[in-house]
C-alpha positions in Angstrom: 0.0 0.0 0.0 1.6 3.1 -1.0 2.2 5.8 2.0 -1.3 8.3 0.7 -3.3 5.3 -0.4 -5.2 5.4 3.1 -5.6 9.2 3.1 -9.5 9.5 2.1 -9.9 13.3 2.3 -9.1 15.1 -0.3 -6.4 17.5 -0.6 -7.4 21.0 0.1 -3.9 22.7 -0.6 -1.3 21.7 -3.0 3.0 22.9 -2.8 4.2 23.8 -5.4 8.3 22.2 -4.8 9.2 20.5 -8.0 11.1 23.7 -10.1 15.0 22.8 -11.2 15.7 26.4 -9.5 18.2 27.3 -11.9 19.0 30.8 -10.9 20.1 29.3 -7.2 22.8 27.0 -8.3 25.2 25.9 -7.9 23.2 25.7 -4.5 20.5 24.0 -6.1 22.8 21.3 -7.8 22.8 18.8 -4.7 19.7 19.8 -3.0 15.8 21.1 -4.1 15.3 24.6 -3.8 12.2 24.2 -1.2 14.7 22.5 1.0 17.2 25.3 1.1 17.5 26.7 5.0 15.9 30.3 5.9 16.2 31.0 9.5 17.1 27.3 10.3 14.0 25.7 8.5 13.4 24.4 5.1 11.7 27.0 3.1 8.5 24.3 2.3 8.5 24.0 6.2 7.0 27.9 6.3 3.7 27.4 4.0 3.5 23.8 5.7 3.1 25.5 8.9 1.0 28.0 8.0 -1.4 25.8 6.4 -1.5 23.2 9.9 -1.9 26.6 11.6 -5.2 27.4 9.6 -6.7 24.0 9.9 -6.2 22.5 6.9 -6.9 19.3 6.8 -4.5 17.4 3.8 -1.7 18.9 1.2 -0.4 17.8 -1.9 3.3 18.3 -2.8 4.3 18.2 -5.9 8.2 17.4 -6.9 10.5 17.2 -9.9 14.1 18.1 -9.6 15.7 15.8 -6.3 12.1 14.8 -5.7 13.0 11.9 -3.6 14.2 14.1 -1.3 11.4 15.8 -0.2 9.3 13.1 1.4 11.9 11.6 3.6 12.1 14.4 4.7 8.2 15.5 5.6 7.4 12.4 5.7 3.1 11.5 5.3 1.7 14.1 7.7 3.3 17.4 9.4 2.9 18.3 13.0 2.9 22.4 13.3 4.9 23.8 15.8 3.1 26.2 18.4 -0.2 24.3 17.7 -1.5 25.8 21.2 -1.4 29.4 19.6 -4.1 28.6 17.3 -7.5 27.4 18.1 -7.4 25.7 14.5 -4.4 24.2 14.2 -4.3 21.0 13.2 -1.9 17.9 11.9 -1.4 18.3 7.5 -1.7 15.1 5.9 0.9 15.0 3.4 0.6 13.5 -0.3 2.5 13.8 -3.2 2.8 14.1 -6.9 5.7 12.9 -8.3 6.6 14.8 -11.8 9.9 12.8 -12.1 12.4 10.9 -10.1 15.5 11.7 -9.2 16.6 14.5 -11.5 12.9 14.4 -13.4 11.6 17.5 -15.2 8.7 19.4 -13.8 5.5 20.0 -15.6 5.1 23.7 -14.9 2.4 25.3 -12.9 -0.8 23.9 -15.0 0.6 20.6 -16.0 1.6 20.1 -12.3 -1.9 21.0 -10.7 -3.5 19.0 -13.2 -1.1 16.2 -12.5 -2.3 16.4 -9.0 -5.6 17.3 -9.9 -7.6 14.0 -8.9 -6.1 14.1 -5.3 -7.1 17.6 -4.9 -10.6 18.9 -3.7 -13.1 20.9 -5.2 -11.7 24.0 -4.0 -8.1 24.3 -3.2 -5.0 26.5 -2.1 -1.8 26.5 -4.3 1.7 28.5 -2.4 4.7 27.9 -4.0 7.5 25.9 -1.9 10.4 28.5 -2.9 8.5 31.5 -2.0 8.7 33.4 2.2 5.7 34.3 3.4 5.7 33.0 6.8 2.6 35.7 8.1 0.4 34.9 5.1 -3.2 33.3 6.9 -4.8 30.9 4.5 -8.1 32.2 6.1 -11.2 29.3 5.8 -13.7 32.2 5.6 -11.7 33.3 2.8 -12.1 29.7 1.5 -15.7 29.5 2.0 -16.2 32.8 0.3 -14.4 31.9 -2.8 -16.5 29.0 -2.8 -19.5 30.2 -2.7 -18.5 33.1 -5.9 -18.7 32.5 -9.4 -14.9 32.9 -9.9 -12.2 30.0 -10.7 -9.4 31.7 -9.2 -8.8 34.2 -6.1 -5.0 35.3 -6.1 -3.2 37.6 -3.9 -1.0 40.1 -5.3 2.1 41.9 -3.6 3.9 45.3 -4.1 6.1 44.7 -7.1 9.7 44.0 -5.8 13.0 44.9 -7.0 13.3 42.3 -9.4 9.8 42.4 -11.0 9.1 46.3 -10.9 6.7 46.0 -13.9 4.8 43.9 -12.7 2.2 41.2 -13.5 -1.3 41.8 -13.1 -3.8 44.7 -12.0 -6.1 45.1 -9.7 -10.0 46.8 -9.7 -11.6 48.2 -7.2 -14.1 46.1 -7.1 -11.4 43.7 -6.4 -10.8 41.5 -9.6 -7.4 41.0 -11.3 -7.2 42.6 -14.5 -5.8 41.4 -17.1 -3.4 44.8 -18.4 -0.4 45.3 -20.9 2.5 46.2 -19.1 2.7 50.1 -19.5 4.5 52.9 -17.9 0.9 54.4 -16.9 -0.2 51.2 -15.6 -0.1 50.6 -12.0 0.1 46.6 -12.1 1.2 44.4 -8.8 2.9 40.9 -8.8 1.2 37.4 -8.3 2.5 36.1 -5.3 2.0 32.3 -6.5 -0.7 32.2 -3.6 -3.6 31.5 -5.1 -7.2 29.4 -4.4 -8.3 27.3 -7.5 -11.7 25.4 -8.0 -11.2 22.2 -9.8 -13.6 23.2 -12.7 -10.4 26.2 -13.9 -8.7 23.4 -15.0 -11.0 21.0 -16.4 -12.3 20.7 -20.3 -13.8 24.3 -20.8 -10.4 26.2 -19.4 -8.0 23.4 -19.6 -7.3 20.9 -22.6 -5.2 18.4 -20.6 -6.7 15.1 -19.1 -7.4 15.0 -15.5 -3.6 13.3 -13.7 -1.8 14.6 -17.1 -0.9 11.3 -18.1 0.9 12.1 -21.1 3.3 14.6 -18.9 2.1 17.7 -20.7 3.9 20.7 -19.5 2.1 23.9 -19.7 2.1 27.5 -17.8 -0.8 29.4 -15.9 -0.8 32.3 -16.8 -2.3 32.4 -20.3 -4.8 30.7 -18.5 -5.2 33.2 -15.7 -5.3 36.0 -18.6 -8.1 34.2 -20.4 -10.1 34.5 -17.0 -9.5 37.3 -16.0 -10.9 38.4 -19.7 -13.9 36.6 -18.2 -14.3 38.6 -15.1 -13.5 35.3 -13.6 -10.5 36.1 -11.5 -10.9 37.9 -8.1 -7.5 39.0 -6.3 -6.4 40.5 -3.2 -3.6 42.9 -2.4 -1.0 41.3 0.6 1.6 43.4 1.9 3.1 41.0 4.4 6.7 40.2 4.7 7.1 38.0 1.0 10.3 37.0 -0.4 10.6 34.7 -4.0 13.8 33.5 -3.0 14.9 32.8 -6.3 18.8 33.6 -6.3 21.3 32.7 -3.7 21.3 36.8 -2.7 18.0 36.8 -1.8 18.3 33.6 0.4 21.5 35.1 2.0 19.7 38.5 2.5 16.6 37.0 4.5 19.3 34.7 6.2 21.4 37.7 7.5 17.7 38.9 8.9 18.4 36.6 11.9 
């Protein structure tokens, strides 16, 4: 029996952890990115906690490059740490979706989620594994109201940083992401990665690949996000918590010297 075969709930949350991480070697040569140390933890060990802190009940990690050593690491279920600080806080059942062993390419974002897709629930969170945003609540209100709108997607946006000043997407008062050409009169934000999905965004209407991605078809999210948000289908919130994408080893050392 394989080590999620006796997990019966369905994931509400998937990790994103199976990039190559290019821009971090040679760090990343010997070791997956969402394993790299902040502040004497693994950096998948931040939206791990955050998630047990909120409640949720089950996770799905996906992995690509070093994979295999992920799970020995976390193991089939994650134990948050100052559980008593939260009247919500509960143990994360752990899954995983394996995009390749060993040194095994990824599938990018879509092909990923869809790879993952039939252990996920009807509504789900997606954080990346490489990105620091230890403050960030994954909120079950916020959950429930997503569920309840008409919209496929609710992401959170950030204040553009140094290294993505243009930014990404914008933002309407009425609070849904707008799909905008990147202009100097355009006041656009950047997608955090942290994001809550229903299942139907990336089935047959939005989504040509089967459900699992059997044939390992890689594909992006944006152009997907775009189309949505074309749609009026894409509602977005603004978080200005400490948020780091720790994609290059300067960024990892900076947060590190934050001690």
């Amino acid at each position: 029996m394989s080590k999620d075969s006796s997990i019966k709930t369905p994931a509400q949350a998937m990790l994103l952890a199976a990039g190559r991480g290019e821009r971090m070697r040679p760090l990343t040569d010997s070791i997956p990115k969402p394993l790299l140390t902040v502040r004497g933890k693994p950096l998948l060990w931040y939206p791990l906690q955050a998630l047990a802190m909120a409640g949720v009940s089950s996770a799905v990690i996906n992995t690509g490059w070093l994979g295999d050593h992920i799970e020995p690491v976390f193991g089939n279920s994650f134990q948050p740490s100052l559980a008593q600080d939260s009247p919500h806080a509960s143990k994360l059942q752990l899954q995983y979706s394996h995009e390749g062993r060993g040194a095994g390419e990824a599938l990018e974002t879509a092909g990923g989620i869809v790879r993952a897709l039939p252990k996920l629930d009807e509504v789900f969170w997606v954080a990346a594994g490489d990105v620091f945003a230890p403050d960030f609540v994954f909120s079950a209100q916020t959950y429930e109201s997503f569920k309840a709108s008409a919209c496929l997607a609710h992401i959170w946006l950030v204040p553009n940083p140094d290294h993505n000043l243009e930014g990404d997407f914008g933002l309407s008062p009425e609070g849904l992401a707008l799909n905008l050409p990147r202009q100097p009169d355009q006041s656009l934000f950047t997608f955090s990665t942290i994001a809550l999905y229903k299942r139907a965004f990336f089935e047959a209407a939005w989504c040509p690949i089967p459900a699992g991605n059997p044939e390992g078809v890689k594909a992006p999210l944006a152009a997907m996000l775009r189309a949505a948000m074309d749609q009026d289908l894409v509602s977005a919130s603004l978080y200005e918590g400490a948020w780091v994408d720790v994609g290059t080893p300067e960024r990892l050392a900076q947060l590190n010297a934050k001690l």
